[in-house]
Structure formats: C-alpha cells, structure tokens
C-alpha positions in Angstrom: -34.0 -9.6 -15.4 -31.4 -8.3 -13.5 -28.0 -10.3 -11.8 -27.7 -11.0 -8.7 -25.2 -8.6 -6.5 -23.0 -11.0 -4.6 -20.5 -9.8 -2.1 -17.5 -10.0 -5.2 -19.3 -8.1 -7.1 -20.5 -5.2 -5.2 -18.0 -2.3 -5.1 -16.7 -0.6 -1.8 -16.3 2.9 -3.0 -18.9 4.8 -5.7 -22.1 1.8 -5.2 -24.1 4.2 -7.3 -21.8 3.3 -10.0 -22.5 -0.3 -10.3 -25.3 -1.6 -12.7 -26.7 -5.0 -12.8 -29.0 -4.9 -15.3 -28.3 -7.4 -18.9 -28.2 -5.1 -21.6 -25.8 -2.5 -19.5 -23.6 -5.7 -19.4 -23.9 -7.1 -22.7 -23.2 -3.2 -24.5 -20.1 -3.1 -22.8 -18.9 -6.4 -23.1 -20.1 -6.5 -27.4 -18.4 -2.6 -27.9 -15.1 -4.0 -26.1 -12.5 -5.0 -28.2 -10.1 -7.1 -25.7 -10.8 -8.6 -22.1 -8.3 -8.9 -19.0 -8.0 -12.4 -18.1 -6.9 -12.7 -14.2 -5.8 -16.1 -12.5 -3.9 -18.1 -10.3 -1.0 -19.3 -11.6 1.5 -21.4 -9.7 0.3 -19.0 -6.6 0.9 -15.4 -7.8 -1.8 -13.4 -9.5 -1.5 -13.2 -13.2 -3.7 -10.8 -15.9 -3.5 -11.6 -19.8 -4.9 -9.5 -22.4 -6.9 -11.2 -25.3 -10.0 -11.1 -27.2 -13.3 -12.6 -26.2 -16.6 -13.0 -27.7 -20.0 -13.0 -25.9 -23.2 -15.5 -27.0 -25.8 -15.3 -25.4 -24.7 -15.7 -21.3 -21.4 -16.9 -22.1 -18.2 -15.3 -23.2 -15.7 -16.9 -25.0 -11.9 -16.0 -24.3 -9.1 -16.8 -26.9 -5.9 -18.3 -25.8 -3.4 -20.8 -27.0 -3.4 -24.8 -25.5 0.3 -24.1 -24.0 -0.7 -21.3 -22.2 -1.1 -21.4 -18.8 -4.9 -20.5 -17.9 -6.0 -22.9 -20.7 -3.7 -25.7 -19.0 -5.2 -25.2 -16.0 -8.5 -25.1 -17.0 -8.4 -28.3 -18.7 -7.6 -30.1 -15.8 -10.7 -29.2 -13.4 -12.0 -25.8 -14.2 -9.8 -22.7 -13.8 -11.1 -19.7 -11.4 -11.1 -16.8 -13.4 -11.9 -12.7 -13.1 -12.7 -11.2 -16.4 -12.6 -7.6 -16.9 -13.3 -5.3 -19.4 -13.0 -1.2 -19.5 -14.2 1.7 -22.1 -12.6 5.0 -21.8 -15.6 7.5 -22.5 -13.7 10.9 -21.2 -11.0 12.5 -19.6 -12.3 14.6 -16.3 -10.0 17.4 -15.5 -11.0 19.0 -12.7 -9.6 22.3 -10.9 -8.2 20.1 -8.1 -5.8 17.5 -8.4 -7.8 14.6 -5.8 -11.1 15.5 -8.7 -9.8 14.9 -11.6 -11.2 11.8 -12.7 -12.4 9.3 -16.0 -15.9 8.5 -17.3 -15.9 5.1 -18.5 -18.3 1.7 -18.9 -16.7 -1.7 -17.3 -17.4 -4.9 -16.9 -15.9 -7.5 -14.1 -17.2 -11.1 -14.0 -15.9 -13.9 -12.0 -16.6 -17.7 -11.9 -15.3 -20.7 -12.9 -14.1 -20.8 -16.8 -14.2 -24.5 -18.6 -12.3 -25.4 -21.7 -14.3 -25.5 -24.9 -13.2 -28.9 -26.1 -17.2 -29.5 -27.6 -15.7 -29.2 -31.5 -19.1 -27.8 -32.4 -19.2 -25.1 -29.9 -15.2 -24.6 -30.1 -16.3 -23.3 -34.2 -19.2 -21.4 -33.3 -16.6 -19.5 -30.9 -14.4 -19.5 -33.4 -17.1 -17.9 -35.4 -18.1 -15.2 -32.2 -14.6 -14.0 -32.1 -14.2 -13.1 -35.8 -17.6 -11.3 -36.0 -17.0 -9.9 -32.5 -13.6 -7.8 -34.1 -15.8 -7.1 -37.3 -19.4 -8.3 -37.9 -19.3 -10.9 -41.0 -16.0 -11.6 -40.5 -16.6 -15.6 -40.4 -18.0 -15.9 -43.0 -15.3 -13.9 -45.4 -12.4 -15.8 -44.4 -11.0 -19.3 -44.5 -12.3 -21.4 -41.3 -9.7 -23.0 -39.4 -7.9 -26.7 -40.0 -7.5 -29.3 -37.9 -3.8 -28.3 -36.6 -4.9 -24.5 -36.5 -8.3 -25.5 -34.0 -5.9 -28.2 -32.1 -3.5 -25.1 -31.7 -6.0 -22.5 -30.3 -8.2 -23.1 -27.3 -11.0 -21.3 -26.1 -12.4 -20.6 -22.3 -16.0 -20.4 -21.4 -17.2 -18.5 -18.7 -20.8 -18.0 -17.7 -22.3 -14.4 -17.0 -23.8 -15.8 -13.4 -21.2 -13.5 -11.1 -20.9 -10.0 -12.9 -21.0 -6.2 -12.4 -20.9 -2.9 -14.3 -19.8 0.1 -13.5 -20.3 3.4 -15.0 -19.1 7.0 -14.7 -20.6 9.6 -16.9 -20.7 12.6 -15.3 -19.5 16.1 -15.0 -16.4 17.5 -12.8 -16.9 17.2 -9.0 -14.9 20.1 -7.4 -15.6 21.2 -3.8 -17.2 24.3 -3.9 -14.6 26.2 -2.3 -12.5 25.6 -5.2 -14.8 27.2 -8.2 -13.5 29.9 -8.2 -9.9 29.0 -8.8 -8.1 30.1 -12.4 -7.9 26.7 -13.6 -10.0 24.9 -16.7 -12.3 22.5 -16.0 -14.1 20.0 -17.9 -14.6 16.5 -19.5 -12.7 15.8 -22.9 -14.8 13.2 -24.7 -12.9 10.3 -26.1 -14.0 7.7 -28.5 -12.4 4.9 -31.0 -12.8 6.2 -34.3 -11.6 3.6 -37.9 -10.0 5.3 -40.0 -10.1 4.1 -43.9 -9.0 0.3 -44.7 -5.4 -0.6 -45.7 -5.4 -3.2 -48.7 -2.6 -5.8 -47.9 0.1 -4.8 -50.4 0.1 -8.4 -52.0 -3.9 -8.4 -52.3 -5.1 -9.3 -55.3 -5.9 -5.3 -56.8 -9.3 -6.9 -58.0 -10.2 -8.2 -54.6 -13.0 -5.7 -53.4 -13.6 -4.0 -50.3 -16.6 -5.5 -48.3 -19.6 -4.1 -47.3 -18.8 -4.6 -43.8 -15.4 -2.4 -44.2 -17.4 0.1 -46.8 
C-alpha cells in the first residue's frame, strides 16, 4: 500500500521523480545514516542534523532534553519536516543549466511527540545503535538512568511522506551533442574501510562478526 500524496508532499518541479510507494521509503530512510530535523523555533526556521532510526511506521530522531525541538515538543507536540538525501552520482553534462545529481530522498512532515514511554524510549535506544551498525545493542553497555534522562528521543509517524529519485543519464539539448566537452554520470557510493581498534582496547578483545 502506497501513501497518500498530499499537497506538502507533491513536488512542483520533476513529479515523475516522486515515489510513494513503502519500501522506496523505508530503503532510503534504513541506508541513511543522519536525518535533517527542520522546525520552528522562536519564529525563524531552524534545520539540525542527527541520527534517526526507523521501526516499523515510525522514526525515531536523537536529540538532547535541552535542546530546543525536544523542548518544544514536550510541551504539545512540535511540527516537524524530516529529510533525508543519498548521493548516488555526479551528472556532468556538456551544458552548465544540465549538469545535475542522481540521488534517493526522503521528506516527511507531521507532528513529532516526545518519547517519554521508558519502554519505547530503550527500544529506540536499541533502533538507533543497530540502525549505525546492525547488532550494535546488544554489544555494548545499555544506558543508566542519568544517561536515558539526558537523551531524548522524537517520534514521528510516516503518515505525510515523499521520495524522490533521480537515476538517470545526462539530459543535454540536442543542439549541444556535439560540443567538445565530456559527459557522463560519476557513480558515488559510501564504502567502510577496515576497523580501527581503540588504542586502549583490551588487544584480546575481538573484532565482531558484524565489523568482520
């Protein structure tokens, strides 16, 4: 089952781009690493980086309890756009108005609610760790009391949401093929490159399958 377009969510320029479908949205928001958090705050327009998490139909955004969306949110809700963009390619076209990036995003809007459920607020907790590195959770010392009273966490459910997707080829005008210039798409992806040990880990600690 699809989401519903709504009139925030349908784009002005390049509809053919947008996808509604679940599993459009859900790859892009899982493969993302960090989210843009945009809000309201004090009447100017604000965007945070941070990580997020997604279970199910609901993200989970990280923040601290002295920061300002989380504030706001605890009060009565805090109006939210969420964003999230993958850089696939560069597209370098023989005109400078063409050149142009493939890439997978994600924007969803609505209403975010602080976690303060102390069940949910660890299985969040839990989401966000696996979500940077599956298995994560469970290899690491869970919070304590002062750390999960430090760190709050925003809900936001996937009701109002879009994707949008470019993965094409270069769109010169015909009139300009012929021009001496290179053209072409330079594929981009994020590659790990081999674990660093901490230098005070213990040397007989061992790397785990999930790093291997």
């Amino acid at each position: 089952m699809d989401y519903e377009p709504t009139s925030h969510t349908t784009p002005t320029r390049y509809r053919e781009r947008a996808r509604y479908d679940r599993d459009t949205v859900h790859r892009i928001l899982d493969e993302a690493l960090i989210c843009h958090l945009g809000y309201l705050g004090d009447g100017r327009p604000v965007v945070l980086p941070t990580t997020h998490a997604r279970v199910g139909e609901t993200p989970y955004i990280h923040g601290s309890t002295g920061s300002g969306p989380m504030l706001a949110a605890k009060l009565a809700g805090l109006p939210v756009c969420v964003t999230t963009t993958l850089v696939d390619g560069l597209v370098l076209a023989r005109s400078a108005m063409h050149h142009s990036l493939n890439y997978r995003s994600v924007v969803v809007m609505g209403t975010a609610r602080l976690v303060d459920d102390p069940d949910e607020k660890r299985r969040a907790f839990d989401a966000l760790l696996d979500h940077v590195r599956p298995g994560r959770a469970a290899d690491c010392r869970p919070p304590n009391a002062r750390e999960l009273a430090a760190t709050a966490v925003l809900a936001l459910d996937l009701v109002e949401v879009s994707a949008k997707v470019r993965d094409g080829r270069v769109a010169d005008d015909p009139e300009d093929i012929a021009l001496p210039h290179w053209a072409g798409v330079v594929p981009l992806r994020l590659v790990a490159e081999p674990p660093q040990r901490a230098p005070d880990l213990d040397p007989a600690t061992p790397l785990p399958d999930y790093l291997a």
